[in-house]
Steps between C-alpha positions, in 0.01 A plus 500: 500500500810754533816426339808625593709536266844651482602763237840619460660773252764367291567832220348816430384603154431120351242347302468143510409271244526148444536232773651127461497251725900636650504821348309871469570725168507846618595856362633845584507772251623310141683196760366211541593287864428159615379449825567112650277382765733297668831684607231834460784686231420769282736500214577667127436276220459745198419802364327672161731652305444872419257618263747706297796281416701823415777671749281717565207289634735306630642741744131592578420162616815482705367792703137381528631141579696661798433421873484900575261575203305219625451586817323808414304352226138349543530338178250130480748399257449137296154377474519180458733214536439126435694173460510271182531090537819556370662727763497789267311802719323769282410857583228731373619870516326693202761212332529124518767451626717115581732346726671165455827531781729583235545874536478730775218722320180367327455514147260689312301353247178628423377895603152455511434850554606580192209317345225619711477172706365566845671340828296270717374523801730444798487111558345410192750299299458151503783249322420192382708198635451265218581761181691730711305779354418831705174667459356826640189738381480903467361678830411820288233721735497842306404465171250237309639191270609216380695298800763236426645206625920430479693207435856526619663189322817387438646553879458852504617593130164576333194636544149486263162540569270196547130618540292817490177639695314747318426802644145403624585191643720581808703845656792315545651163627535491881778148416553196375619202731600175497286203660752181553186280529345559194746585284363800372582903526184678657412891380324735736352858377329805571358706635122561433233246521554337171824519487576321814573185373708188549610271202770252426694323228643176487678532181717849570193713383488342140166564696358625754230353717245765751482287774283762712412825559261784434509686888723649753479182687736356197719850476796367608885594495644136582402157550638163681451131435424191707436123335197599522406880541569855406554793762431859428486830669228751356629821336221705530658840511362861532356488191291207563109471601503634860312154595840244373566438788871270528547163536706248491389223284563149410344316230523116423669470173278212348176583682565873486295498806623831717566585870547837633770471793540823605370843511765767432446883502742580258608383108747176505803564257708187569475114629787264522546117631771374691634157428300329750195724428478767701374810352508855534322783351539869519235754477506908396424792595343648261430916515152613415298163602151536593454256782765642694751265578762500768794687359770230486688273307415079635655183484254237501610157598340103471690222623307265187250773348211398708524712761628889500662733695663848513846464640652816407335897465712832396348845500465679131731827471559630178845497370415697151779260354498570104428151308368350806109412627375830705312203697609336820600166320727180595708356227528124509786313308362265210596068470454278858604616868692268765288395742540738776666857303350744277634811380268768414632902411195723645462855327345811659438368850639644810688283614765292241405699182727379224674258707552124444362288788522180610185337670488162680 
């Protein structure tokens, strides 16, 4: 069945990143904006403080922070942003960086780049609403070795290492997210056969439990959860066997008996729920595949996860952005959606590249 759905450009050159239930967390350069679905306002709430503390950094972030040097840049800016059960809203920038209300700029408290530590993948920071602890795990694709797993604890203040993979194990982790009915944080990796895997913990990876895994059917980037189901989009990239074919999957939690729902031509990055249960899912273009896919960027839609549909398609065009995906690609925020609003920030398409959109 067609959908019509209505899409409207509220800013150029935003990411988005976490939804609430009122609110959207979104970002321009090193600013970061909250967007309210209800009176639709897009408005400043805080920004990193410059790298170099010194007058002279100082006066170099003044320029870069300006509206003129702005408009020329193409800059993706902060890569992720997330909220804490406390209010406090943290920031990963090459630094960890906090904000609890009290100052107009964040503060710095751990530079993880200094240590070698790895960022995650976009949308794969999951916090845990009982300890309040953050977690995320390194998306490393050029070199071969161990791959960690972060606690953020302390709202925001410190940061520590919880678990390792070995080399052999997996490539990287795809994310970690939270699942409100069970209680636990789930862990998806990649990318070949055996390491395509998802596990769990229960205890805030004291251990770690593989759930699943062992083929491109269980490469996935993200996951969503149901009383009594998990939904996934295959990742099966370029580099995968040329017969993965994508699907989206459920799988009973308890039975882990598994449906396919869909077929999809391309790799799914992102799924999110609504807080009625709506779902939506975005799939990538992905340059080089061997099958041949349409060359676009979709938004995939279910009204309860039974049934699918593509509501939304947008044409690849390279952008050759530096620090971006060269693949047509729609970013989708992380936490719950309202029931009838999402905001997603598509990159090289052509039409809305780099531009925050609202879809309803």
């Amino acid at each position: 069945m067609a959908r019509k759905v209505d899409t409207i450009n509220l800013a150029r050159k935003f990411m988005v990143h976490h939804s609430t239930y009122d609110y959207c967390l979104c970002s321009t350069d090193n600013i970061i904006y909250k967007y309210c679905y209800s009176n639709k306002v897009l408005s400043e709430i805080f920004r990193l403080p410059p790298r170099n503390l010194g007058f002279i950094g100082k006066i170099k972030d003044y320029i870069a922070r300006s509206r003129l040097y702005r408009c020329f840049s193409d800059n993706i800016g902060v890569g992720h942003v997330t909220l804490l059960p406390s209010g406090t809203i943290i920031s990963l920038y090459g630094s960890l960086y906090r904000y609890d209300g009290r100052k107009r700029l964040a503060e710095k408290t751990f530079d993880y780049n200094k240590y070698g530590i790895k960022s995650p993948l976009k949308g794969g920071i999951a916090v845990h609403p009982e300890s309040g602890n953050a977690y995320f795990g390194e998306y490393i694709n050029d070199k071969v070795s161990s791959i960690g797993i972060y606690c953020i604890s302390d709202d925001g203040r410190k940061m520590h290492c919880c678990y390792k993979f070995e080399s052999d194990e997996i490539k990287h982790v795809h994310g970690i997210f939270w699942d409100e009915y069970r209680h636990r944080l789930w862990v998806t990796t990649g990318d070949k056969d055996h390491e395509s895997n998802l596990y769990y913990t229960d205890d805030e990876f004291d251990t770690l439990i593989k759930f699943s895994g062992g083929d491109q059917s269980w490469r996935m980037v993200s996951a969503t959860f149901t009383k009594d189901y998990i939904y996934w989009g295959m990742d099966a990239g370029k580099d995968a066997p040329p017969d993965s074919k994508n699907k989206i999957y459920r799988m009973n939690v308890e039975t882990k008996k598994r449906e396919t729902l869909a077929e999809i031509d391309k790799p799914a990055y992102h799924i999110i729920k609504s807080c009625s249960g709506k779902m939506y899912l975005g799939t990538t273009y992905e340059i080089g595949m061997p099958n041949n896919p349409t060359k676009t960027a979709d938004l995939w839609f279910s009204e309860n996860g039974d049934v699918w549909d593509k509501i939304e398609s947008l044409n690849f065009k390279p952008s050759n952005r530096k620090g971006c995906t060269k693949y047509a690609h729609l970013f989708f925020p992380t936490g719950i959606l309202p029931d009838n609003e999402i905001l997603i920030t598509p990159v090289n398409t052509s039409k809305y590249d780099f531009t925050l959109l609202s879809i309803k």
